[in-house]
N, C-alpha and C positions, 0 to 999 in steps of 0.2 A: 521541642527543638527550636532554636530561636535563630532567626537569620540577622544578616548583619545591618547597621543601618540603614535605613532609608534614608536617599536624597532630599534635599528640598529644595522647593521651588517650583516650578512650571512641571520639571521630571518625573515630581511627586504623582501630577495629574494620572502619569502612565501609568502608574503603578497597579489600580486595581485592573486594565485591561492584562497585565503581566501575571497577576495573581492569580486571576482565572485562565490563563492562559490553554487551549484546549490541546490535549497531551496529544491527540491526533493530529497537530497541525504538519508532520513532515508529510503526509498525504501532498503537500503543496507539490513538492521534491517528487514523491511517488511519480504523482500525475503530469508536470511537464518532463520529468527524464523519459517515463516511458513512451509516451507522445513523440518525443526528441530523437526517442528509438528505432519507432514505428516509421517515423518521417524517412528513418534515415535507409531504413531497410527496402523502404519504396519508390527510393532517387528523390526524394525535397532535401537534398542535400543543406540548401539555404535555411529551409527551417528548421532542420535537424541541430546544426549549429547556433543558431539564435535559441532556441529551448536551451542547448547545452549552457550555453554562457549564465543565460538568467537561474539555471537549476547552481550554477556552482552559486551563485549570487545569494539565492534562499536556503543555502542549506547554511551557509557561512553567515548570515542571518538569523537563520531560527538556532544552530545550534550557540548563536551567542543571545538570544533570548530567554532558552530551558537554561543556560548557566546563570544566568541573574536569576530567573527562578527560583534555580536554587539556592542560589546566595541568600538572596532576599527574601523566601516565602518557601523555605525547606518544609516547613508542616504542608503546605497547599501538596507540595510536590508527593510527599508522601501520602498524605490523603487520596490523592489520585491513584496512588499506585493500588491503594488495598479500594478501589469502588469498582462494584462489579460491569459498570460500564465504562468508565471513564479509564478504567487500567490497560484495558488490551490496545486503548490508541499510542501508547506508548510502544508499540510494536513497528508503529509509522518511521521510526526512528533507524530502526533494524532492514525495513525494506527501498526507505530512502537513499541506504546506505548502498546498497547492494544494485539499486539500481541506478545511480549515480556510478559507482565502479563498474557498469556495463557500460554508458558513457567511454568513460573514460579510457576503455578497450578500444571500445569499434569506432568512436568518433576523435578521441583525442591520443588513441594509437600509441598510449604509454603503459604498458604491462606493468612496470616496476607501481603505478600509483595505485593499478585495480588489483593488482594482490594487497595492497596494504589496506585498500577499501574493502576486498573480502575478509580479511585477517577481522579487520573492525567488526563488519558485519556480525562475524563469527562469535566474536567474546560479546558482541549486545542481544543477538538474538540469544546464547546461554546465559547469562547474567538478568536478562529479561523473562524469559520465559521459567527457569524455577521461579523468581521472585516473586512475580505474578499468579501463580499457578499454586504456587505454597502459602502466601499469603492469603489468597482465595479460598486456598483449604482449610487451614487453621481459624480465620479468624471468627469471633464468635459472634456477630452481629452479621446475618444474611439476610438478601431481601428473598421475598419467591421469585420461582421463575419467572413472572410476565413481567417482574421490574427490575429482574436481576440478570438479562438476556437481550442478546442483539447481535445484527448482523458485525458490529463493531469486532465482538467475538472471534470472527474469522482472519482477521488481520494476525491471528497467530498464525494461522495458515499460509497465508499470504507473506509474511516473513523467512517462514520455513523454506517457502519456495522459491525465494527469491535467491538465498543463499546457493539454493541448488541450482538456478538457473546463473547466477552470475561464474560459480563453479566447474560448469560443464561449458561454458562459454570460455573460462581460463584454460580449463584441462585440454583445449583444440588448441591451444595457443602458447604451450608450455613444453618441455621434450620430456624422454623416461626418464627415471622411473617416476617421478610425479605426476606425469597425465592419468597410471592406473589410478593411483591413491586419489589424486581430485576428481575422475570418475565415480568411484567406488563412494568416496564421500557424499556427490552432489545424488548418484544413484538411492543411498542411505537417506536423503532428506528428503529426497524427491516421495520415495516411500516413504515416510513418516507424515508429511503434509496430506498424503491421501488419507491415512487413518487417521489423522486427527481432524479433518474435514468430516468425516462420517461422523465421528463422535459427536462433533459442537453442531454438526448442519441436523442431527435428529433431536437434539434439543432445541433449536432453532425452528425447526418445521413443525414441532408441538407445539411449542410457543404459539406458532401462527395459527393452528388448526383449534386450539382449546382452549386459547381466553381471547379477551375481549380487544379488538383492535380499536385503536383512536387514533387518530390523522397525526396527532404527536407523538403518537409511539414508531411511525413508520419513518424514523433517522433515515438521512442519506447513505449512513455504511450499509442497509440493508442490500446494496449495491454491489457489495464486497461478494454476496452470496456466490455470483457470477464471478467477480473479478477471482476469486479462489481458486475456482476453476479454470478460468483464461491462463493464469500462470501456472498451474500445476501442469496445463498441457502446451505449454511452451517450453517446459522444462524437458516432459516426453520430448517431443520434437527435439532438442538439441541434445538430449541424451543416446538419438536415434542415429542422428548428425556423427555423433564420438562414436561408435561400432566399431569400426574399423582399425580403434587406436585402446581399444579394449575388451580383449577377449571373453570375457566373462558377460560385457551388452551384448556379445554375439549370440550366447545361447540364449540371452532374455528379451530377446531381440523380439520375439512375438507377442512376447508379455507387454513390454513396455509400448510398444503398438497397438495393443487391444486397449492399457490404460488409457495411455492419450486421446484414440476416439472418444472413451470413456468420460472422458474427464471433458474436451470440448464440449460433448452432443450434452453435457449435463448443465456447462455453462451457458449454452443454445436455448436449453428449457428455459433458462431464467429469465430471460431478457424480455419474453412478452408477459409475462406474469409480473414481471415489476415494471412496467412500461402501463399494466393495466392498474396495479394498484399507486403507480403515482398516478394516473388522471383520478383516479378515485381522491385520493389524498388532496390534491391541487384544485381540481374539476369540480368533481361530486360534494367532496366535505370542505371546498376551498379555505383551503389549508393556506394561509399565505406564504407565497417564495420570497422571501428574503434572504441577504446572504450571511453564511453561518460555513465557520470554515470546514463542517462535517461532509460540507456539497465536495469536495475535493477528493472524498473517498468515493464517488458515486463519476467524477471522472476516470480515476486511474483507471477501473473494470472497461470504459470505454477504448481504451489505448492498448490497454494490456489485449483484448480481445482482438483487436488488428496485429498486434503482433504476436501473436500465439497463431491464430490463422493462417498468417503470413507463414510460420513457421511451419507450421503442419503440412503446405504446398510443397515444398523442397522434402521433405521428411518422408513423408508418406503419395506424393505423387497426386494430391487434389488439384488439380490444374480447373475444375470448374467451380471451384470456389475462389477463384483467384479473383471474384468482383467483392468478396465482404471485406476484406481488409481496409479496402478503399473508401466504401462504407461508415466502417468504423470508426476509420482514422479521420475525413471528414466531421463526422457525427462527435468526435473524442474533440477535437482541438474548437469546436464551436463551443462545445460545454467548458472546455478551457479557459476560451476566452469571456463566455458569462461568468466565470466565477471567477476569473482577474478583475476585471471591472468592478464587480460587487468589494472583491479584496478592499481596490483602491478606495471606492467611495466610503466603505467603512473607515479605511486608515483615515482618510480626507475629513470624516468625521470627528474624528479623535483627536485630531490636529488640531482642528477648528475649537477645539475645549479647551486644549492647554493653551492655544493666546489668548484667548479670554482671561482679562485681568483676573486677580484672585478678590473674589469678595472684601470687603475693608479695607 
């Protein structure tokens, strides 16, 4: 499959950073909307809105970068899509979306744009996830598990629940008969992100327990392990929120409550255990920090988990947890801003190559 000409001249220079372009990168989008969110849910109303502005900026950005992609470098693109690591970041796409259309709810207070951003969401995460999934299954060159597996993996998850959580955030803000039907929906994804969290997280924790670990194998999405969880029980949480306005949460009303803890206290485990094997990574096996746009999946979990907490106070009555949010969201918007920085000074770098005259 042949893409269309390449430019020349100085533009040509871009090109191969375009080519390899990392299918993960709406994690950019993930990580400051959610942050954006968190901000806004905890009165930084000013930051809330400066995240917003720069999120509509990068997502109108990247999604006209993956379209030269594919213009230009359709084989790379499809490449991507069938490699057992590099395909599931193309799911970043799907919860950028979804979490940008929460934005655009609670901070930009236009309904008519966040159904059209769910509607989106909707046909990339199905369009996305057979594709990937059946591509995976059919194709006849696989690697093994310890190079064919990663926290990246979860970002199906993580899409899953995004949709539900941007759904159940609509269905509060919608009249009958459609608040049941977007309950019932977000309710249906909300459950399926849990089972397919179990499935990918027990070949994920093999992985870790029965081959051989190297300071390169431990990617930033293994961040995602957590972040899976932060959103799955945000989505509880606001599914807990809609009760009132769907009788059918009423009777599942304990259930989805049990999940939610369930799903926190699991994202809670995570965070000292990857908190100990990044010093191992960085510390022990100094591993060098450099920036790589994969760091951007390892903030969303940070944001996502202030707002999932946040969310669970209101939902379920935790008033002394009411100090981790703050925490979080601290701890989330610092790692924000290390991995802006790092952005620029890569871009700064790339820069600095295409004015350099062309040889000859």
């Amino acid at each position: 499959m042949k893409g269309l000409r390449h430019p020349d001249g100085r533009l040509a220079r871009l090109l191969p950073g375009l080519e390899e372009l990392s299918p993960a990168y709406f994690a950019l989008v993930m990580s400051t909307g959610i942050l954006s969110v968190a901000s806004f849910r905890l009165g930084m109303a000013a930051v809330a809105h400066a995240l917003f502005a720069l999120n509509i900026a990068f997502y109108v950005v990247l999604w006209t970068l993956f379209a030269l992609r594919l213009l230009w470098f359709p084989r790379a693109m499809m490449s991507d899509i069938a490699d057992h690591l590099r395909g599931p970041g193309f799911f970043t796409v799907v919860v950028a979306t979804s979490v940008l259309g929460s934005q655009v709810l609670l901070l930009g207070r236009n309904l008519g744009l966040a159904l059209v951003l769910w509607g989106l969401a909707i046909v990339l995460w199905t369009g996305l996830t057979y594709a990937i999934f059946t591509i995976l299954t059919v194709k006849r060159s696989k690697p093994p598990l310890e190079r064919g597996i990663n926290g990246g993996w979860l970002l199906a998850v993580v899409a899953t629940q995004s949709v539900a959580v941007l759904g159940a955030l609509l269905a509060a803000h919608v009249g009958q008969p459609w608040k049941l039907e977007m309950n019932f929906f977000a309710l249906s994804m909300w459950l399926w992100g849990g089972m397919l969290y179990i499935w990918m997280m027990s070949l994920i924790f093999y992985r870790y327990a029965f081959f051989t670990f190297e300071p390169g194998d431990l990617s930033p999405p293994y961040w995602i392990n957590m972040g899976a969880m932060a959103i799955s029980a945000l989505a509880g949480a606001l599914l807990i929120a809609n009760v009132a306005h769907a009788p059918f949460l009423q009777s599942l009303q304990p259930f989805i409550k049990g999940f939610t803890v369930f799903y926190w206290a699991t994202g809670t485990w995570w965070i000292p255990m990857l908190l100990v094997l990044a010093l191992w990574r960085h510390v022990y096996r100094r591993f060098p920090l450099r920036y790589d746009p994969l760091y951007w999946g390892a903030v969303f979990p940070l944001g996502m988990y202030a707002a999932a907490t946040h969310a669970m106070l209101g939902a379920l009555g935790f008033a002394f947890l009411g100090w981790l949010p703050w925490v979080f969201l601290v701890l989330g918007l610092g790692a924000w801003m290390g991995a802006f920085v790092g952005m620029l000074r890569a871009a700064s770098r790339a820069l600095s190559a295409v004015r350099q005259p062309s040889p000859g």
